[in-house]
TORKEDREN-869246 format. One record per residue: residue in one letter; chain; x, y, z of N, C-alpha, C, O in turn. Coordinates in steps of 0.02 Angstrom, whole numbers, plus 50000, padded with zeros to 5 digits. Last residue first. Example, Ala and Ser with C-alpha at 12.3 -4.5 7.8 and 13.67 -1.06 7.14 Angstrom:
! residues 2
<'S','A',<50642,49888,50354>,<50684,49947,50357>,<50645,50002,50394>,<50670,50057,50402>>
<'A','A',<50660,49716,50390>,<50615,49775,50390>,<50660,49835,50390>,<50712,49834,50423>>
END
This chain:
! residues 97
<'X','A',<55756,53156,58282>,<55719,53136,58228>,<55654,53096,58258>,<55612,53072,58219>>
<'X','A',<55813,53154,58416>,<55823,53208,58357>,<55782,53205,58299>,<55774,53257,58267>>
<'X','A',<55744,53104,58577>,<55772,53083,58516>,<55774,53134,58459>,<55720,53164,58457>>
<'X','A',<55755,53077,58740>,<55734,53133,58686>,<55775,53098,58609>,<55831,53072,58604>>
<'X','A',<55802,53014,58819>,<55734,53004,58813>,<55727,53032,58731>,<55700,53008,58682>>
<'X','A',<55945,52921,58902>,<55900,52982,58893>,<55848,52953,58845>,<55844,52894,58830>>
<'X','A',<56062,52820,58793>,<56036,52853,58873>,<55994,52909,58853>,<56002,52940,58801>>
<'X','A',<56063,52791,58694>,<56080,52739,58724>,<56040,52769,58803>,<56005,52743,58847>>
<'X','A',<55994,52889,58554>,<56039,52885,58623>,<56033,52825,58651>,<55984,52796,58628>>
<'X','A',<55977,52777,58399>,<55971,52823,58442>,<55985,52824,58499>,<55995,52768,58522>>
<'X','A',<56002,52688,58308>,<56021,52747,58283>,<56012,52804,58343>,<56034,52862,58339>>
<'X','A',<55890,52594,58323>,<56015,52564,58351>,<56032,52636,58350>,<56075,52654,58391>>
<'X','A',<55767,52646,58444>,<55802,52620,58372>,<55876,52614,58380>,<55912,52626,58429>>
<'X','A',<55619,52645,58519>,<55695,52656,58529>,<55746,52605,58469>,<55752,52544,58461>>
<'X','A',<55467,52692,58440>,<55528,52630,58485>,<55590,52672,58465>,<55604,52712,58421>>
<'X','A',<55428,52839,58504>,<55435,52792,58472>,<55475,52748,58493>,<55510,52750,58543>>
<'X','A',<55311,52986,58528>,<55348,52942,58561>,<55354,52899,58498>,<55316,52904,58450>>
<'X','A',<55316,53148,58428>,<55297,53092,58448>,<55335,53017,58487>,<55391,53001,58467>>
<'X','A',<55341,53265,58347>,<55306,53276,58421>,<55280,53206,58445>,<55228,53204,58478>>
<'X','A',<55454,53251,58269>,<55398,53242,58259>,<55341,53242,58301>,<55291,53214,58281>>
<'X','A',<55550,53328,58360>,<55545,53352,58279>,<55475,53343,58263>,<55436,53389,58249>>
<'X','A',<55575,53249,58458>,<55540,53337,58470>,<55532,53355,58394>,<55500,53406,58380>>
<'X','A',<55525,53089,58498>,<55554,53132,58446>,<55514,53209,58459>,<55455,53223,58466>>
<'X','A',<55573,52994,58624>,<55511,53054,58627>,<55564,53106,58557>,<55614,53140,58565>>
<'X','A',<55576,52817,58633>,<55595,52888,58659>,<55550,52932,58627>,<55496,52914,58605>>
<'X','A',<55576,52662,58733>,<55531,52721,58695>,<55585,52786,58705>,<55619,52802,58754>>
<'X','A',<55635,52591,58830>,<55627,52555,58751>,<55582,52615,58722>,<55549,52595,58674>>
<'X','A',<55698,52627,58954>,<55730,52616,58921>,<55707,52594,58847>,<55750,52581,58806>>
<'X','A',<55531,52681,58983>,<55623,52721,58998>,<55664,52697,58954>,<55678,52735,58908>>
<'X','A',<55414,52633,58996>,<55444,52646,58933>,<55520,52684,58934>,<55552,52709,58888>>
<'X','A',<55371,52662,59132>,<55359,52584,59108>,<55393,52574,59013>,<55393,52522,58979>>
<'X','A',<55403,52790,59137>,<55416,52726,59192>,<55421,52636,59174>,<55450,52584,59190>>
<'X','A',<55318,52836,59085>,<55392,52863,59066>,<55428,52798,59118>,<55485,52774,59115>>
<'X','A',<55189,52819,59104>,<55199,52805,59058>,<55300,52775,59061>,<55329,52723,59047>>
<'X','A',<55181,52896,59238>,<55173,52804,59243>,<55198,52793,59168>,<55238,52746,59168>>
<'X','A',<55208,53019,59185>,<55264,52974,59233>,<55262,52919,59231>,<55311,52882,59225>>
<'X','A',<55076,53052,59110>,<55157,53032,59069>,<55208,53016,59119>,<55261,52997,59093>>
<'X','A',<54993,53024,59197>,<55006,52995,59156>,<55068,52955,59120>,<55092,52900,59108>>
<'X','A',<55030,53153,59292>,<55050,53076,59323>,<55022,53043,59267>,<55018,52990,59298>>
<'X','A',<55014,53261,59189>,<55064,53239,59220>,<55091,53178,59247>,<55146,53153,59237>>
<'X','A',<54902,53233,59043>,<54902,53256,59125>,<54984,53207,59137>,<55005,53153,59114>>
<'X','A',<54918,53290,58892>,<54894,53228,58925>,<54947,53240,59023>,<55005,53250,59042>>
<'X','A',<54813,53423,58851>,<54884,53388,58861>,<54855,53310,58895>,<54801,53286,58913>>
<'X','A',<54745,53542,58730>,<54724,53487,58759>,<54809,53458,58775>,<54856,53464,58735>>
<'X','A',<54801,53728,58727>,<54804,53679,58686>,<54798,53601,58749>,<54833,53599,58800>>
<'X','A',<54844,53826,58777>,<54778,53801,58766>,<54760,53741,58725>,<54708,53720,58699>>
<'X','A',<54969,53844,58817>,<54948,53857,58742>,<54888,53854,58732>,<54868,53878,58679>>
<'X','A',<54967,53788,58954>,<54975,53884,58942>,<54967,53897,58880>,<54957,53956,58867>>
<'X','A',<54847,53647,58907>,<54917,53672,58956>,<54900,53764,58931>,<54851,53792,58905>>
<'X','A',<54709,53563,58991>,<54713,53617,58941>,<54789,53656,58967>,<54797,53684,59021>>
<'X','A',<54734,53384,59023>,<54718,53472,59049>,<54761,53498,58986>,<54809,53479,58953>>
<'X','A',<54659,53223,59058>,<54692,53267,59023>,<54685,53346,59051>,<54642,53365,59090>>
<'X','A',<54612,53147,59141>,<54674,53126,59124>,<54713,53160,59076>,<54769,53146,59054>>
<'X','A',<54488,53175,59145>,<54537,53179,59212>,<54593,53158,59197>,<54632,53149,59243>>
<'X','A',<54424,53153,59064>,<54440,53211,59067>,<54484,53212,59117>,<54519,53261,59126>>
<'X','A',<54410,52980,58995>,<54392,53019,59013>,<54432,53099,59040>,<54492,53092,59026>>
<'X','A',<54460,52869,58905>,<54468,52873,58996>,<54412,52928,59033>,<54381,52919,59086>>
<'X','A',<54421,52899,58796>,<54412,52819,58811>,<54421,52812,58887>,<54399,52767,58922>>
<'X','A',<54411,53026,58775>,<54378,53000,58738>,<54379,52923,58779>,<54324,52896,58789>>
<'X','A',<54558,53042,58818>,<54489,53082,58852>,<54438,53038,58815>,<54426,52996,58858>>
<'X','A',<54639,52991,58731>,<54641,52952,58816>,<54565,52996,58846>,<54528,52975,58891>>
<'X','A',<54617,53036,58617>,<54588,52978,58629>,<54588,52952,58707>,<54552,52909,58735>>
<'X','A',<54667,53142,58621>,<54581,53158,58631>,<54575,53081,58631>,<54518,53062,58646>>
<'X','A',<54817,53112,58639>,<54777,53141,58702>,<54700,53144,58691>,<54665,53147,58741>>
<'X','A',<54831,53061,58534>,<54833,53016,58581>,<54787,53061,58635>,<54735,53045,58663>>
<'X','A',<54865,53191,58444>,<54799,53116,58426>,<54806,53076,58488>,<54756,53040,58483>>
<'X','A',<54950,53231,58466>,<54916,53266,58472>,<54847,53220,58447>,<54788,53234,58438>>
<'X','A',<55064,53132,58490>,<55038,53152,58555>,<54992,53186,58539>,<54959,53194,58590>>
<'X','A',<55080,52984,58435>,<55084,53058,58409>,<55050,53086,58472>,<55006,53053,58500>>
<'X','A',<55174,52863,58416>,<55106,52886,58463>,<55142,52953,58459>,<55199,52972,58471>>
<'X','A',<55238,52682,58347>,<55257,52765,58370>,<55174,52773,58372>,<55129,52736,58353>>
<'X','A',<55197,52558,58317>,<55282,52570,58342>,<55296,52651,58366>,<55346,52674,58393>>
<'X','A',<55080,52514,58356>,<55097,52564,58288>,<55188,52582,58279>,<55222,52613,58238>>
<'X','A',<55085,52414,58449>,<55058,52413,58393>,<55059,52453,58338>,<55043,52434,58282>>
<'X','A',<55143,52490,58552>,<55181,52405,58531>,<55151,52411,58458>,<55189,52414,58410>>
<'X','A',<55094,52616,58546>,<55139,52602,58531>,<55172,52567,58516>,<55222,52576,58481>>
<'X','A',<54973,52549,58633>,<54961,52567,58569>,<55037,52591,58524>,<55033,52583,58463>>
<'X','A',<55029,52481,58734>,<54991,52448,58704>,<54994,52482,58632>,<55011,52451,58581>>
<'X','A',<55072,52607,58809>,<55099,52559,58804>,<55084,52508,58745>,<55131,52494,58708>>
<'X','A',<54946,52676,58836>,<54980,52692,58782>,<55035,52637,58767>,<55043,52623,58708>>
<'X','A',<54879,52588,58925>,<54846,52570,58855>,<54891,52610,58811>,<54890,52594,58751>>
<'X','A',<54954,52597,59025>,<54978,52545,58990>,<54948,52538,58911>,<54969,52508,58862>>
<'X','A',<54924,52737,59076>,<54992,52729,59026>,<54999,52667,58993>,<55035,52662,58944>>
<'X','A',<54807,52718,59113>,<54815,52747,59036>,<54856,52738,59002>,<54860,52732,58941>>
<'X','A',<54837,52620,59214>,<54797,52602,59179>,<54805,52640,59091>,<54808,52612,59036>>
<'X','A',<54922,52744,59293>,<54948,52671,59258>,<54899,52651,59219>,<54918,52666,59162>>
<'X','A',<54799,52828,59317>,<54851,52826,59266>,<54900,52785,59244>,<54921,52786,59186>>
<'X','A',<54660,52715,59334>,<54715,52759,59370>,<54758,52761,59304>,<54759,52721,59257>>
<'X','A',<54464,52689,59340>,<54535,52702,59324>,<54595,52746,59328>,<54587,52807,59327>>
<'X','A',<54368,52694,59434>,<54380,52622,59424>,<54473,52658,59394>,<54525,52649,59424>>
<'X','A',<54300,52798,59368>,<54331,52825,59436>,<54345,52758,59461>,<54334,52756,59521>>
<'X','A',<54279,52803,59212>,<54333,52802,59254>,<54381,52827,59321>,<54437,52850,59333>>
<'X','A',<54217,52645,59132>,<54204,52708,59210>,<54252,52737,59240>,<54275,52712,59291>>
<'X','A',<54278,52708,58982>,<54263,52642,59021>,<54237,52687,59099>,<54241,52747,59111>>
<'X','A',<54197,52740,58817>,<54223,52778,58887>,<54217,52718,58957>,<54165,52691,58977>>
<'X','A',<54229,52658,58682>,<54179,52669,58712>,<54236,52685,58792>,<54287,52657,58812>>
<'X','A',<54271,52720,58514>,<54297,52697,58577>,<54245,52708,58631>,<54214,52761,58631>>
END
């Protein structure tokens, strides 16, 4: 992936490329997505959270959560966003599986 300039890019911008990559895989693992948004956006779009562990930065995941409310949800089992399926809440985010 080549790093685009990114004081040209805003977190809508990231969220749509997650947008994008979720149309295409139907689900986005968060612990592979985040070195790729650094890797292709750059560092400003990510921070090291209280685990130390690499995150994908706050106003990301809002522009994200914004533009995916009603057709993505967020499995805590599998630590990953996905399409929204018949089998799952009608309302809210979080999904069981």
């Amino acid at each position: 992936m080549k790093k685009k300039n990114n004081s040209l890019i805003k977190a809508s911008d990231v969220a749509r490329w997650m947008l994008e990559q979720i149309n295409k895989k139907r689900e986005l693992y968060q612990n592979e997505v985040v070195y790729q948004i650094e890797e292709k956006f750059g560092s400003k779009f990510v921070y090291e959270n209280q685990a130390g562990n690499l995150a994908i930065s706050r106003e990301v995941l809002k522009e994200f959560r914004k533009l995916t409310e009603k057709t993505v949800v967020w499995s805590r089992i599998e630590f990953c966003w996905r399409i929204r399926g018949a089998g799952d809440p009608k309302v809210g985010r979080l999904a069981e599986y």
